[in-house]
N, C-alpha and C positions, 0 to 999 in steps of 0.2 A: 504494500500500500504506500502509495505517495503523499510527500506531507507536504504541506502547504508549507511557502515562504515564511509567513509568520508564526508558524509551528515549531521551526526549525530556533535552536538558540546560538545564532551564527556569534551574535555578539554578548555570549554569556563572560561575564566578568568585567566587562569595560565598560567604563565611567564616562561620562562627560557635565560639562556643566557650562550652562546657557542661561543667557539672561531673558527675563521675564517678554522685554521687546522683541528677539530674535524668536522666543517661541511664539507669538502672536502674529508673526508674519507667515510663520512655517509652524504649524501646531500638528497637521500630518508626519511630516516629517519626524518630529520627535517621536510620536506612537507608533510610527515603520520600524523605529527604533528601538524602543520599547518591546514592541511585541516579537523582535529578534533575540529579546534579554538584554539589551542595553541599560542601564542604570545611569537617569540626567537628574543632576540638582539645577534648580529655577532660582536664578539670585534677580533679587532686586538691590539697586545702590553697592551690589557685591557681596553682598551678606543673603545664606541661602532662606530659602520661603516655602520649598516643597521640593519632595522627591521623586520622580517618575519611573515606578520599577514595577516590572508583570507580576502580578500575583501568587502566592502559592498555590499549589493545587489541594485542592480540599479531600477530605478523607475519604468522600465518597469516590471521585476523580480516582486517588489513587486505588481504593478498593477495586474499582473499574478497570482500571490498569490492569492490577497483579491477575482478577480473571481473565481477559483477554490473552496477557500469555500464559496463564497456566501455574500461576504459582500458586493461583487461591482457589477454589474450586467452591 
């Protein structure tokens, strides 16, 4: 099975940090980001304001998982 582009965590562990005006020009951009595993902090004045990171997966998700290949039954 093939996984979608933002399935994939191309950018698991890398950081960046953007200002509050650069994400409101480009606010797609940072969630293309995001959703690759990317982790962006949102600075206003230069002092951060928010952190933009994919979610964990929740217990059911991984429950879901472990059935699918076979480790849970």
């Amino acid at each position: 099975m093939k996984k979608r582009l933002s399935e994939m965590n191309l950018l698991e562990g890398k950081t960046e940090t953007t200002t509050l005006m650069d994400f409101r020009k480009a606010p797609g951009d940072a969630i293309a980001k995001v959703q690759m595993g990317m982790v962006i902090t949102l600075t206003s004045y230069g002092k951060p304001v928010a952190v933009l990171m994919k979610p964990e997966p929740t217990a059911l998700e991984l429950g879901a998982a472990a059935r699918r290949i076979g480790i849970v039954k």
